[in-house]
N, C-alpha and C positions, 0 to 999 in steps of 0.2 A: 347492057344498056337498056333505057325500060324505052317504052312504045309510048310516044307522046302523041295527043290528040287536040287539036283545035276546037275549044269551043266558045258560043255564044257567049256574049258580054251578059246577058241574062242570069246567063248558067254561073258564068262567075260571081256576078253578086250574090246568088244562092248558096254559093260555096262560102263567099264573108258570112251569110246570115250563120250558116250553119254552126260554120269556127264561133261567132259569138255567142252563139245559143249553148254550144257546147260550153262555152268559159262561162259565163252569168250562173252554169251548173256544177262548175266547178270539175268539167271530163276535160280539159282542154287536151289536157297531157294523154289521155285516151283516142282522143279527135288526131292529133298528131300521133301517134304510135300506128294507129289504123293507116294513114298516110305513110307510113314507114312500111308495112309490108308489103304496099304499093308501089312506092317510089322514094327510095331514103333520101335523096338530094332533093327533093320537093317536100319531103319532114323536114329537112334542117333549115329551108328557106321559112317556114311555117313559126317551129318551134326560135328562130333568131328574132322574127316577127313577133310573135307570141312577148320574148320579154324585152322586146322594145317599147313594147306597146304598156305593157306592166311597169315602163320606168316612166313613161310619158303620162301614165293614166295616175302613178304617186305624185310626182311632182307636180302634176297640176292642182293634185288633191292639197298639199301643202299649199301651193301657193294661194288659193281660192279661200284657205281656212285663215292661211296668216293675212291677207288681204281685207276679209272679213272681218277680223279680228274674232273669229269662232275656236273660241276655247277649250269649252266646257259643251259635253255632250246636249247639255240642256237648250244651249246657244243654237247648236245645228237642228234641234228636234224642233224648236219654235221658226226655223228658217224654212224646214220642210213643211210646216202644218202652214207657216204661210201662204205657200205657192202651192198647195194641193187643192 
């Protein structure tokens, strides 16, 4: 059984920053194996999270392009140079 520790709400948000810093770089799967030789039932809460999150973050992507009506890459690159 692993040795669990209480911490700071602080400390957790740090822990999300992290997880995302890791995914935006493409380690996630790194960021989660690291946690696995720590605490493998807290990898697999992570890594379940991890492609939850990857079904929610497609499908809003679809939805937002077909709501759009953004097609064509040229559609989305004039969307961004909008709002930047």
């Amino acid at each position: 059984m692993s040795k669990r520790i209480l911490v700071k709400e602080s400390s957790f948000f740090d822990f999300i920053k992290s997880f995302f810093k890791a995914k935006s770089q493409g380690k996630e799967e790194k960021f989660i194996q690291t946690i696995k030789n720590y605490d493998p039932e807290l990898a697999d809460v992570w890594a379940k999270w991890n492609a939850a999150s990857d079904k929610h973050l497609m499908s809003m992507k679809k939805y937002w392009l077909d709501k759009g009506n953004l097609k064509k890459a040229q559609d989305i690159q004039n969307i961004i140079d909008k709002y930047q």
